[in-house]
N, C-alpha and C positions, 0 to 999 in steps of 0.2 A: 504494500500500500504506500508506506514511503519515497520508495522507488519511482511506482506511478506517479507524487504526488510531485516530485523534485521535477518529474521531466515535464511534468504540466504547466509547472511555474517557472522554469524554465523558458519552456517552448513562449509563455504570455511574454516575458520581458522582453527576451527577444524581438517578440512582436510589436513592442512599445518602442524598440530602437534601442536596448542596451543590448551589450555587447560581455560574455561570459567569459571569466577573467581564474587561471587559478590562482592567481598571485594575491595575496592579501594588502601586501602591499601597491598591486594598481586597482584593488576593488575600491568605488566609491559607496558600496552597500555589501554587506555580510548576510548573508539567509543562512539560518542554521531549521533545517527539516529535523525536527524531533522525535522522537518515540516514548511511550512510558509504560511498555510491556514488562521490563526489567529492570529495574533502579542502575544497575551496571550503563544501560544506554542514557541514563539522565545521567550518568555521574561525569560520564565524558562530554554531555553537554557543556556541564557546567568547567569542566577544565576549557573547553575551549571558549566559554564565555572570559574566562580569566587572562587565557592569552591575550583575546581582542580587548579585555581593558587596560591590559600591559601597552600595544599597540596605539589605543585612542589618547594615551598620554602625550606621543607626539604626532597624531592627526586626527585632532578632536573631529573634523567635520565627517569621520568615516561614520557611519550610519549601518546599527548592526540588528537586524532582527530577529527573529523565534518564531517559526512557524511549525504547526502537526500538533499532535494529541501532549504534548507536554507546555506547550503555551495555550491550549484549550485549560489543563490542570492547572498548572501556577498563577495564568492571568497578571496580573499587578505585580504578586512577588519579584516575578522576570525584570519591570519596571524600574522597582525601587532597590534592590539589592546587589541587580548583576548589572546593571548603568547599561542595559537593552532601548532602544529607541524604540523600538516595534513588535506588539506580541499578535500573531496571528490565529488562529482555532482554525481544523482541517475544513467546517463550513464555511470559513470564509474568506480561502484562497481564490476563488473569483475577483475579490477586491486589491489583491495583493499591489498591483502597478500603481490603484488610485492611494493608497496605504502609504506605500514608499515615496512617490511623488510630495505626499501631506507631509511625511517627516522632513524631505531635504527643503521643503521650502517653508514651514513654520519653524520647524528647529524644538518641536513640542514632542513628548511622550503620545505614543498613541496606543491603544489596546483594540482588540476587533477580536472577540469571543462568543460563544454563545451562551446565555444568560440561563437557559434553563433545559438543558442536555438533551431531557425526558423530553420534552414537546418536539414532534416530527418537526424540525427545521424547515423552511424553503429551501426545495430542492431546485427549483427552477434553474438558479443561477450558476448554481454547481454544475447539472444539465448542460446547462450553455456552455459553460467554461468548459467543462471536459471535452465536447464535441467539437468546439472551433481551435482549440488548443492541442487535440492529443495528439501525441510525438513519440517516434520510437525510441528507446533506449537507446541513450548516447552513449552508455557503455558496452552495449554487445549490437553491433550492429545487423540489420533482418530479424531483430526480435522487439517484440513489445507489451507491454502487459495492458490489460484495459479492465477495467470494473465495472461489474454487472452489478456487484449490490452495493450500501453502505450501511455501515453500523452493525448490531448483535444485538440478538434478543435471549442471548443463553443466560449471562447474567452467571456465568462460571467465579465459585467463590473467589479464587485469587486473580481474576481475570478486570482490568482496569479500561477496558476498548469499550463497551457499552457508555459509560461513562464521559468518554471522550471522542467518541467518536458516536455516539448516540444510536438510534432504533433502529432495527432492521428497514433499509427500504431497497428493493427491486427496482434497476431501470427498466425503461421502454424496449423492449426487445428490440425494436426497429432503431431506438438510438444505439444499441450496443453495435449492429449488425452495421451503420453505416459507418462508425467510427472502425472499425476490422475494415470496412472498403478503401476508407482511405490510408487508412494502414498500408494495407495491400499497395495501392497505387505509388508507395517511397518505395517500396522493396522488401517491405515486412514480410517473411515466408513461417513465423511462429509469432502467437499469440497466446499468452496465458490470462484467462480469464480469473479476474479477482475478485473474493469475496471472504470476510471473515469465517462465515460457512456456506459456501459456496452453495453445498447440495440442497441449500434450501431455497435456493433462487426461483422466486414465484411470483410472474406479474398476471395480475387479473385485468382483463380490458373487458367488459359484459358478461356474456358466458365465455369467453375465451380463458383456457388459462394457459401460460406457457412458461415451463418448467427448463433446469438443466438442459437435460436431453434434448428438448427441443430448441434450444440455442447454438448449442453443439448441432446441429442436423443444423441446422439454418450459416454457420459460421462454414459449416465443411463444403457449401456450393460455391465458395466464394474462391476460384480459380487460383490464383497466386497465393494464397495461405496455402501451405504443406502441411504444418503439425500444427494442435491444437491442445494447449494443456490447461487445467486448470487447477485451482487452490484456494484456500485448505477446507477438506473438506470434515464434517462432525458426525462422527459416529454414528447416525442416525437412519432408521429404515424408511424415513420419508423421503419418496424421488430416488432412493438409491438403484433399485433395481432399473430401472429404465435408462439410469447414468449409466449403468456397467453395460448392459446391451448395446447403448451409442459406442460405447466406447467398444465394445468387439465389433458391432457393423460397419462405423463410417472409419475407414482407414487413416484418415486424416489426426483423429483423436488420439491422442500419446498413451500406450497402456502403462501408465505413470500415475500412481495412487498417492496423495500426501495425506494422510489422515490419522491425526496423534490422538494416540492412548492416556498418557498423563500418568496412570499407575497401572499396574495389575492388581492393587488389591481392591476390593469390593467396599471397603470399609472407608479406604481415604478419597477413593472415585463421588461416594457419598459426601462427604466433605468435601469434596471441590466443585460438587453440585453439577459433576458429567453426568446424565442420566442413562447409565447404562451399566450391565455387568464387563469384567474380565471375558465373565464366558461368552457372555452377547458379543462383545465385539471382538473376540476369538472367531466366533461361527460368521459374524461377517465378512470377515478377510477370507473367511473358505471359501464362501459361496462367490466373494470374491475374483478369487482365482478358478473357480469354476467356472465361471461364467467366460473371463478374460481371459484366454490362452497367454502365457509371459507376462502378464502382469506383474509389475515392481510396486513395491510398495517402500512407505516412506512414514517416520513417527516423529513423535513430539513427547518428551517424558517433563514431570517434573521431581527435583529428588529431595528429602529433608520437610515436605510438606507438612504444615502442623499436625503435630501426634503421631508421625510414622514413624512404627517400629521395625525393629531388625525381619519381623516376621512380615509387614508389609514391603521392606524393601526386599526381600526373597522373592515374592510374590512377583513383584514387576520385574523380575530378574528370570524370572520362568515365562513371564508374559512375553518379555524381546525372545526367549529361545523358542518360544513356540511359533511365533510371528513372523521372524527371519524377517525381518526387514533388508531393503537394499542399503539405506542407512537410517538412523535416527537420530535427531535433536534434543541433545540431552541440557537440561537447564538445573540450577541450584535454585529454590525456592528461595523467595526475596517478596516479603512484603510490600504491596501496592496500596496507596493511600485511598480510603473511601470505598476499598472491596468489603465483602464478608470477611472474608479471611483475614483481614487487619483488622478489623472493627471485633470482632469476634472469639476469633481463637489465636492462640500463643503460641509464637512464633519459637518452638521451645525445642527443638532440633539443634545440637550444637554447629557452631560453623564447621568443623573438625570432623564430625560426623558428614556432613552434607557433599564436604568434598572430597571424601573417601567415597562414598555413594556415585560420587559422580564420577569418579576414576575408576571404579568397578565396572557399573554399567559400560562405560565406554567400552571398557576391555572388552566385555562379553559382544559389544555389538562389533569390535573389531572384527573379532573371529568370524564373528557371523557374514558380515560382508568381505572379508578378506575369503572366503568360501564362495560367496554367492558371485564374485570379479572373475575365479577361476575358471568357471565356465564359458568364458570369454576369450580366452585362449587360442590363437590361430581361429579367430572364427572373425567372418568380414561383416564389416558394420558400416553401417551409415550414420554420420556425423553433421552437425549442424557447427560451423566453424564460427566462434567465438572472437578471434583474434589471436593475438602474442599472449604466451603464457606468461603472467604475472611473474612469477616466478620461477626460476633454473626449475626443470625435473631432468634427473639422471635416466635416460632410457638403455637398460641396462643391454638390449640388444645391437643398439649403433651407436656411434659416433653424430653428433648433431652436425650435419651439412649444413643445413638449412636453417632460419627461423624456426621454435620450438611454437609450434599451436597449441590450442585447446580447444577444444570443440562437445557437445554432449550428445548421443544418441538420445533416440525416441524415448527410452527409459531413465532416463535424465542423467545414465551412468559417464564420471568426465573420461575424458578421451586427451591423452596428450600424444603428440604424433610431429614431426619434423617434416614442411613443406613451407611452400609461398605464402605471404602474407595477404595475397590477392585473394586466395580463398576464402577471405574473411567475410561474414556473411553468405553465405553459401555452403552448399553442403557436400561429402565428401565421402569417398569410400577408404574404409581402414582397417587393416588387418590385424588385429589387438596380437602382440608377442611377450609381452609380458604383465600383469597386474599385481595392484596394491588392494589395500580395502578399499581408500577411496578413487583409486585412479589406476585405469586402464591406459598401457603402450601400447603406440601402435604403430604400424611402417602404411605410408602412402602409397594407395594401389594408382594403377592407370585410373585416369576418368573418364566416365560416358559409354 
């Protein structure tokens, strides 16, 4: 969501005639895109709130703002503590150009939030904004993510996104679909459809109602889109079966699962207000993989949760080995302000404990995906090329001739492989020779 929201506000200023700078020191405006899933992601906000006041000592007139779901939360604080010119709320990044505009020419604090989270917002503007603005990813180029819903009605006890990002609402199928066309029309060949829970994506027009699936069926006609993924989706048996059929019919749909567990035991699942068993969403991932031939699947843990014992962290620990994930996202439990679970229950898990927990699981989910890479082995894949790989990988079968790539197959598994840089954005055949847990080598076949 962040992702989407940077290239959104991005793509507007641009539009306004600024011009995107990494330099801090040639920016004459700072946007910091926030998050407040994790206190870990506020904490690095606020360091680099502290760099740019180091900074504004000697060019007071830089102008630095806070935008997303933690200037929705702080509001004022931002104002009056971190010497922030500008706090934005994820509603009301449509406003962003006339916002920044107001600061550099009053020289005044400004806030732009939404006053009462719970009341369905105007969405119009958002609408607008999203559709005349959406932009592919400046960082992976031929890919783009677009949002079908906004906000969450789960209300998950440690979970802070309802909150700041407020109620569930469905777009217009037909806005979702023509924003994919002009997608498509830059070179977009992948599209991930975004939603806090995706699988609940339900817009009512009369008696029409049109679900998931039929977005996906409607997205797959659109010629120049190749794959089609989507995320994250919640445990839940509503709309799911119909997802899983789209996604074994229309070829175009990535059989690529994101859908996190949070624990295996029954007991702390209850406490964080998932409404579903271990064993339910065990029997879901069967049926699953029944349904989707190759189906990859993909989790979300949390560890240290209030009150979990040695006998519930066992439990989630038999959960990932029965599950086999391709990989999962394992997080330390960190109270969020104005959930249940701050408000409520005692955060009484030692830190020592939490991060033993979380070095455990890892391990276990190593194995498990350093197994599941294996099968990859001299076997030929098609790749979606990303660009230069970030960073050096040792491919233990060549010598790097070329530029080292990265690129992901349909199952979202990375792919690192030595060829031209020109393949970037485009896709690619590759012959995997060696793998890791999380990354697959590979040697560049002929193309076409």
């Amino acid at each position: 969501m962040n992702k989407l929201d940077t290239s959104l506000v991005t793509a507007a200023l641009k539009d306004a005639g600024c011009v995107l700078t990494d330099s801090v020191k040639q920016a004459d405006a700072v946007l910091i895109n926030t998050c407040s899933v994790r206190e870990h992601a506020e904490q690095r906000v606020i360091s680099h709130l502290g760099r740019l006041k180091h900074i504004r000592k000697t060019r007071p007139e830089l102008i630095v703002a806070v935008i997303g779901c933690m200037a929705q939360r702080l509001g004022a604080e931002l104002l009056e503590r971190h010497n922030v010119d500008l706090v934005c709320g994820p509603a009301q990044i449509p406003q962003i150009t006339q916002l920044l505009q107001d600061a550099r020419k009053t020289k005044q604090k400004i806030i732009a939030v939404t006053e009462k989270i719970r009341k369905n917002p105007e969405s119009t503007a958002l609408e607008e904004f999203e559709s005349i603005h959406s932009a592919a990813d400046r960082a992976v180029p031929g890919q783009a993510f677009v949002r079908v819903m906004r906000g969450c009605d789960n209300f998950c006890s440690y979970c802070i996104v309802p909150y700041v990002r407020g109620p569930e609402i469905s777009r217009p199928p037909n806005a979702v679909i023509d924003q994919i066309k002009k997608l498509a029309q830059t070179g977009v060949k992948l599209v991930t459809l975004l939603g806090q829970r995706v699988n609940a994506y339900c817009y009512v027009a009369g008696e029409k109602t049109c679900c998931l699936a039929d977005l996906l069926e409607m997205a797959s006609r659109i010629d120049a889109i190749k794959w089609i993924r989507f995320v994250t989706s919640y445990p839940s048996e509503t709309f799911f079966h119909p997802i899983l059929r789209a996604m074994r019919d229309l070829p175009k749909v990535c059989p690529y699962l994101h859908i996190p567990a949070q624990s295996g035991a029954d007991r702390i699942l209850k406490a964080m207000n998932r409404r579903y068993t271990a064993a339910q969403y065990l029997h879901m991932l069967a049926r699953a993989r029944e349904i989707v031939p190759g189906l990859e699947i993909a989790g979300d843990f949390i560890v240290g949760f209030p009150g979990e014992t040695d006998q519930d962290f066992d439990a989630t620990v038999e959960l990932v080995k029965k599950a086999r994930y391709k990989n999962a996202f394992i997080f330390k439990y960190s109270p969020r302000p104005v959930t249940h679970a701050e408000r409520n229950l005692a955060d009484n898990v030692p830190v020592d404990v939490k991060k033993q927990r979380n070095i455990e699981l890892l391990a276990v989910q190593e194995r498990i995906s350093g197994a599941l890479a294996r099968k990859f082995l001299n076997k030929r894949l098609t790749v979606l090329v990303e660009g230069l790989s970030k960073k050096p990988h040792l491919n233990r079968s060549e010598e790097p001739e070329s530029p080292q790539l990265l690129g992901r197959t349909e199952h979202d598994w990375i792919v690192v492989f030595n060829g031209p840089e020109e393949l970037t954005g485009s896709f690619a055949e590759v012959k995997i020779t060696n793998t890791t847990p999380l990354t697959l080598f590979g040697q560049l076949l002929p193309q076409g």
